[in-house]
N, CA and C atoms as an extended XYZ file, in Angstrom:
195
Properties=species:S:1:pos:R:3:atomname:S:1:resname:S:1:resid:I:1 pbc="F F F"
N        10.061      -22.976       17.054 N   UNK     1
C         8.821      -22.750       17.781 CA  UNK     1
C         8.856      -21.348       18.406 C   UNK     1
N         7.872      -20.460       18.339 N   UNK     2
C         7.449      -19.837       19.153 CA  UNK     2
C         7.220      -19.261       20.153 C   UNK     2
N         7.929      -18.666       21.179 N   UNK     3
C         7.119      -18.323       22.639 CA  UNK     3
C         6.309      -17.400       22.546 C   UNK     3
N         5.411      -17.335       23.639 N   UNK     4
C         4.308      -16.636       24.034 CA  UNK     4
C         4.483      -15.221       23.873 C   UNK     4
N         5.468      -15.006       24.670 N   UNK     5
C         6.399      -13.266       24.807 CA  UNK     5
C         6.143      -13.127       22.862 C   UNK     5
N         6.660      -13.839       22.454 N   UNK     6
C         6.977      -13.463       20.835 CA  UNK     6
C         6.015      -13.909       20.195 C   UNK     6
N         5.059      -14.667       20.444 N   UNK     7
C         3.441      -14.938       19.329 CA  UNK     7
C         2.869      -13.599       19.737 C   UNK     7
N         2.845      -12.790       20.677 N   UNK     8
C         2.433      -11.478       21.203 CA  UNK     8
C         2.788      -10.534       20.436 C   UNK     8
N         3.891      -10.185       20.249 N   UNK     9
C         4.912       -9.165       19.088 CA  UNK     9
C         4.361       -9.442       17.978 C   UNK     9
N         4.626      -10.926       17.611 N   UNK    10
C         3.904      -11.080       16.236 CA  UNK    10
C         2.703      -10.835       15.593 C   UNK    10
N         1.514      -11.356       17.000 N   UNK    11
C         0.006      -10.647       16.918 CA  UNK    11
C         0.259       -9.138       16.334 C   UNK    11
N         0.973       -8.898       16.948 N   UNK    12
C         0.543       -6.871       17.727 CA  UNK    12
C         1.209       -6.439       16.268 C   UNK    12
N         1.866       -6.872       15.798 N   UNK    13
C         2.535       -6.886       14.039 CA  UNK    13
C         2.083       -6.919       12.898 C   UNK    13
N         0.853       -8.033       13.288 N   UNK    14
C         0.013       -8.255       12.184 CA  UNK    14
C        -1.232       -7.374       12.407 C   UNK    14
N        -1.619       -7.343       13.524 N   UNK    15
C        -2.827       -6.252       13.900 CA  UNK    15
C        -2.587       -5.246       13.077 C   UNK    15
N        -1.666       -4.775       13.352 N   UNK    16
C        -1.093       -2.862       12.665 CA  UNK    16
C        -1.275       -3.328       11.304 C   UNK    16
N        -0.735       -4.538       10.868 N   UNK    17
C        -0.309       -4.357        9.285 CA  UNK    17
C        -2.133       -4.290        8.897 C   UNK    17
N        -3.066       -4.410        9.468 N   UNK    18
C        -4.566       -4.416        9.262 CA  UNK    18
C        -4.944       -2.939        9.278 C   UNK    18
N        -4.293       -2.135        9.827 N   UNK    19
C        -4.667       -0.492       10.372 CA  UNK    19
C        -4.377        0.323        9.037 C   UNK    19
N        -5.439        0.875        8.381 N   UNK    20
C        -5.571        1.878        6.906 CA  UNK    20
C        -4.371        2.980        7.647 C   UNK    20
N        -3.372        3.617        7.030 N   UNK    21
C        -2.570        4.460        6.787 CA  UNK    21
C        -2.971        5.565        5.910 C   UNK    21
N        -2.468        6.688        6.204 N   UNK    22
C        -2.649        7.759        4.699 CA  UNK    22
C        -0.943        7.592        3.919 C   UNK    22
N        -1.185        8.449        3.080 N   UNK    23
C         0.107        8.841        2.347 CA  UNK    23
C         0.975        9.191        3.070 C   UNK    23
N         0.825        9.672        4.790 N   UNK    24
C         2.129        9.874        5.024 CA  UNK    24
C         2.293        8.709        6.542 C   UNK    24
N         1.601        7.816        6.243 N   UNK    25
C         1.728        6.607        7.031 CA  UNK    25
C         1.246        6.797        8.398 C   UNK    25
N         0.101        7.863        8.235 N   UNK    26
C        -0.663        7.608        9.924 CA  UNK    26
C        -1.918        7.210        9.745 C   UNK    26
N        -2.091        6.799       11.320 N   UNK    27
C        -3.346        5.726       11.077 CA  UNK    27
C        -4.198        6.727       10.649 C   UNK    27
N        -5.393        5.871        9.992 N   UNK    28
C        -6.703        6.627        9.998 CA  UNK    28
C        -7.806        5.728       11.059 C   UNK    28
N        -7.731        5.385       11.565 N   UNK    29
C        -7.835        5.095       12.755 CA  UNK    29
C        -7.270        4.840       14.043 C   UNK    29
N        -7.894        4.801       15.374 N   UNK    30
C        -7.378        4.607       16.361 CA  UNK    30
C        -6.882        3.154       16.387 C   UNK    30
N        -5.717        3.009       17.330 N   UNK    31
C        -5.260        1.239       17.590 CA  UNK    31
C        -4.578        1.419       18.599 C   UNK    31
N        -4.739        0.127       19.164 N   UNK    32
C        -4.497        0.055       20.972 CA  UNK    32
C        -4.526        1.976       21.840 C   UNK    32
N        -3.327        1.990       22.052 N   UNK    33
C        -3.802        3.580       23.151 CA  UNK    33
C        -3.516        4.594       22.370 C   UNK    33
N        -3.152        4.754       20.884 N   UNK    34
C        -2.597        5.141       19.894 CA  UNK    34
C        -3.982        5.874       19.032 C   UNK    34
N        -3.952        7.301       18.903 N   UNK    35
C        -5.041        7.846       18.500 CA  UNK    35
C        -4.971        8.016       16.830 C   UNK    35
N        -5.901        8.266       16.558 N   UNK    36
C        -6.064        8.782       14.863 CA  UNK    36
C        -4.947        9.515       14.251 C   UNK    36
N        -4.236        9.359       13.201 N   UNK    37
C        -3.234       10.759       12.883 CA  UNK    37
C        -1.567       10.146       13.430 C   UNK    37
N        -1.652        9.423       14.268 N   UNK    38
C        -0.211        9.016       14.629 CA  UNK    38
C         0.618        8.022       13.947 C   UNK    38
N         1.930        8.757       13.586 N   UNK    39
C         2.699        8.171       12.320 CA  UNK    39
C         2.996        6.900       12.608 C   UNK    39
N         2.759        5.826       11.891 N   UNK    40
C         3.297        4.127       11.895 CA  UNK    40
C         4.576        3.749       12.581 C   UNK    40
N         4.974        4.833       11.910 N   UNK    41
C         6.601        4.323       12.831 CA  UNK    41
C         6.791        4.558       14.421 C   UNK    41
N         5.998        5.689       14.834 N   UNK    42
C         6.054        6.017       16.180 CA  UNK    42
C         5.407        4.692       16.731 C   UNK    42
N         4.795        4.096       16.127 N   UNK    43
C         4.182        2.788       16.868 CA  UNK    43
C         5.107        1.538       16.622 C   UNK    43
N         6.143        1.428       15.608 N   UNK    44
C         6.855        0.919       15.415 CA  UNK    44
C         7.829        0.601       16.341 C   UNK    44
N         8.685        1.863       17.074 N   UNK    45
C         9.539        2.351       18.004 CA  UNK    45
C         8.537        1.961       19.269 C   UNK    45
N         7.448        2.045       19.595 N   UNK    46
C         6.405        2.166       20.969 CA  UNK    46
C         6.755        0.253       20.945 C   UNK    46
N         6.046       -0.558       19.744 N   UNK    47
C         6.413       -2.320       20.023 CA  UNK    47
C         8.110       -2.498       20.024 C   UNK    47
N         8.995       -1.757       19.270 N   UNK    48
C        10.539       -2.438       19.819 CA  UNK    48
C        10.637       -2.141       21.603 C   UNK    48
N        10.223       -0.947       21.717 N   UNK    49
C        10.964       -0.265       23.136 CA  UNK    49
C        10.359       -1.347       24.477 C   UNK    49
N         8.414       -1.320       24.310 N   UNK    50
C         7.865       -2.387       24.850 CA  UNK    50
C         8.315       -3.703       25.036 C   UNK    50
N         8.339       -4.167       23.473 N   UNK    51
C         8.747       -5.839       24.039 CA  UNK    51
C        10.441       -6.188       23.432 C   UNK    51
N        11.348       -5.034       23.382 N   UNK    52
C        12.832       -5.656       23.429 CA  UNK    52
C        13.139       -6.252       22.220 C   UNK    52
N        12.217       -5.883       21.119 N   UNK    53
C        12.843       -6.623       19.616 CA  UNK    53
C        12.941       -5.533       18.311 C   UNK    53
N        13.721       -5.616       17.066 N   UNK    54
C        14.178       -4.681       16.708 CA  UNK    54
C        13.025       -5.220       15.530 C   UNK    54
N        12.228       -4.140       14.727 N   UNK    55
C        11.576       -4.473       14.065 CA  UNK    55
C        11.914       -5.546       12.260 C   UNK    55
N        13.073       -5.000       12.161 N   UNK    56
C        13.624       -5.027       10.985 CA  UNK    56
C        14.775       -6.267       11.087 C   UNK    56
N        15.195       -6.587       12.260 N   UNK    57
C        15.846       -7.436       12.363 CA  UNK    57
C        15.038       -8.937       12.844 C   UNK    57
N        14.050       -8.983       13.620 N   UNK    58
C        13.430       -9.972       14.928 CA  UNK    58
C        12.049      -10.034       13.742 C   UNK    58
N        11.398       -9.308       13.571 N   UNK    59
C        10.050       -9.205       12.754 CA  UNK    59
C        10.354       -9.624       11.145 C   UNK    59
N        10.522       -8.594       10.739 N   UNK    60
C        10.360       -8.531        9.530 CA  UNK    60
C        11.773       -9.985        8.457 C   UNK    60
N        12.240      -10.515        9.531 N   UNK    61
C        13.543      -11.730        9.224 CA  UNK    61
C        12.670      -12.858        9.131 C   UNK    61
N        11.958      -12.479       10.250 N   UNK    62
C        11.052      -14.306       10.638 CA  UNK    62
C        10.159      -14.165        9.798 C   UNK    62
N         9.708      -12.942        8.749 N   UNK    63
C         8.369      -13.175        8.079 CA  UNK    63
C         8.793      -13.746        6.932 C   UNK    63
N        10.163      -13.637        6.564 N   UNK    64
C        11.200      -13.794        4.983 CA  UNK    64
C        11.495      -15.011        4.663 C   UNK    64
N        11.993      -15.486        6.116 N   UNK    65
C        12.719      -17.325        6.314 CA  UNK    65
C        11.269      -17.980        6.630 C   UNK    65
């Protein structure tokens, strides 16, 4: 099951995976305080540092199992 803290991460995970990218992986649009042009990963690093989970380990594990 789930906690709240972590259905949050997960939202905010799937939101982005909705956000158009260019070829070099910045948005082409704005998302949350995050303007046009800013590379995916910098937002990547902005949700680990925020909510304390490693993307590749905590995220992208629970989407596999």
């Amino acid at each position: 099951m789930v906690d709240k803290a972590e259905q949050v991460v997960f939202d905010l995970w799937d939101e982005l995976g909705n956000v158009i990218v260019d070829e070099d992986d910045n948005i082409e649009q704005g998302w949350k305080h995050f303007p046009v042009g800013t590379n995916k990963l910098e937002i990547w690093h902005w949700i680990e540092e925020t909510y304390n989970v490693s993307i590749a380990e905590d995220l992208m594990n629970s989407i596999t199992e």
